[in-house]
N, C-alpha and C positions, 0 to 999 in steps of 0.2 A: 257547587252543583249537586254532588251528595246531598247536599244537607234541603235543597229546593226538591229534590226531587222526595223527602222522608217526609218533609211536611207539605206540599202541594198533593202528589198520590191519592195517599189517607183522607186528607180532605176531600175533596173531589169525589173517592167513593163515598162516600158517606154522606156531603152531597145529591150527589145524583143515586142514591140505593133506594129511595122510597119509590121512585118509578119505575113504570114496569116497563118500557122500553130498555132501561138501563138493566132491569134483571133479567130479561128477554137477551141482550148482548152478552150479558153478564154468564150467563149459563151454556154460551157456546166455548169460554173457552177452559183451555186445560190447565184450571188452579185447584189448589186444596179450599176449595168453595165453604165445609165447614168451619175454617178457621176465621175465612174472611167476610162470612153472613155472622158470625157471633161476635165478630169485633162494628159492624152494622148494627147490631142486635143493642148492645148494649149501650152505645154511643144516644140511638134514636129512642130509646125505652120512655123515657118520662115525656114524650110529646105523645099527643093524639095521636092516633094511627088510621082514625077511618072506622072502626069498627062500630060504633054506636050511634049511628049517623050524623058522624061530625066529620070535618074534612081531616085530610090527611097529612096534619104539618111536623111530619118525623124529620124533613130536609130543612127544617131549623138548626137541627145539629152540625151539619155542615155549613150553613151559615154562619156558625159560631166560632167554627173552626176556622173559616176562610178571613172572618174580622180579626180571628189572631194573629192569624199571620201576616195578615196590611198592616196589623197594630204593630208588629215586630219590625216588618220591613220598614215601616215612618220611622221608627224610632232607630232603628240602625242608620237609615238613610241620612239625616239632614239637619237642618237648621230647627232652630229649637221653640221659636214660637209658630214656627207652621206646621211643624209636627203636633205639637199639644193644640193649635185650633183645631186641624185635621181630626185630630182624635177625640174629644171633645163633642165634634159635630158629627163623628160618625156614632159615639157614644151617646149623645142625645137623638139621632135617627133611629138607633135602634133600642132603646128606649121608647119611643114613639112606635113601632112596630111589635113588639110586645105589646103595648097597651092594647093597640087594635087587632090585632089577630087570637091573642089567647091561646099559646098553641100547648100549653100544657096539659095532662090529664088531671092533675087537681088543682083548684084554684086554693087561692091561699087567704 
């Protein structure tokens, strides 16, 4: 349970940190808010952010984070050809979502 709540959390914020309803919630409560906007900060840096009018895909990061951990829990979980389609097919989904969104600030 430990261990779901260290890496579910983290995710999650960093997830949900690009919007601002979530930093609207986010600033009513009673944390050490600079430690945990510069662990946000750094996580979302190399994606767009909005400011040069492109859209704002810094919650790729969280995305990335949240595929690790499905990719952990298949591979803890179970049988061993449904985990590697599993993963595979979510690996080639998102693979497909990179190609179409572009969410980096420099292309390569």
């Amino acid at each position: 349970t430990i261990l779901i709540f260290i890496l579910i959390v983290p995710t999650l914020y960093v997830l949900f940190y690009p919007f601002k309803w979530f930093q609207r919630r986010f600033s009513e409560l009673k944390l050490n808010k600079q430690l945990l906007v510069a662990l946000a900060d750094i996580f979302t840096g190399p994606y767009k952010d909005g400011s040069d009018n492109s859209k704002d895909y810094r919650w790729f990061a969280g995305l990335y984070l949240l595929l690790r951990v499905v990719f952990i829990s298949l591979y803890i979980s179970g049988i061993y050809f449904i985990v590697l389609s599993l993963q595979l097919s979510l690996t080639v989904l998102m693979i497909i979502v990179l190609i179409i969104f572009r969410p980096y600030k420099r292309t390569i």
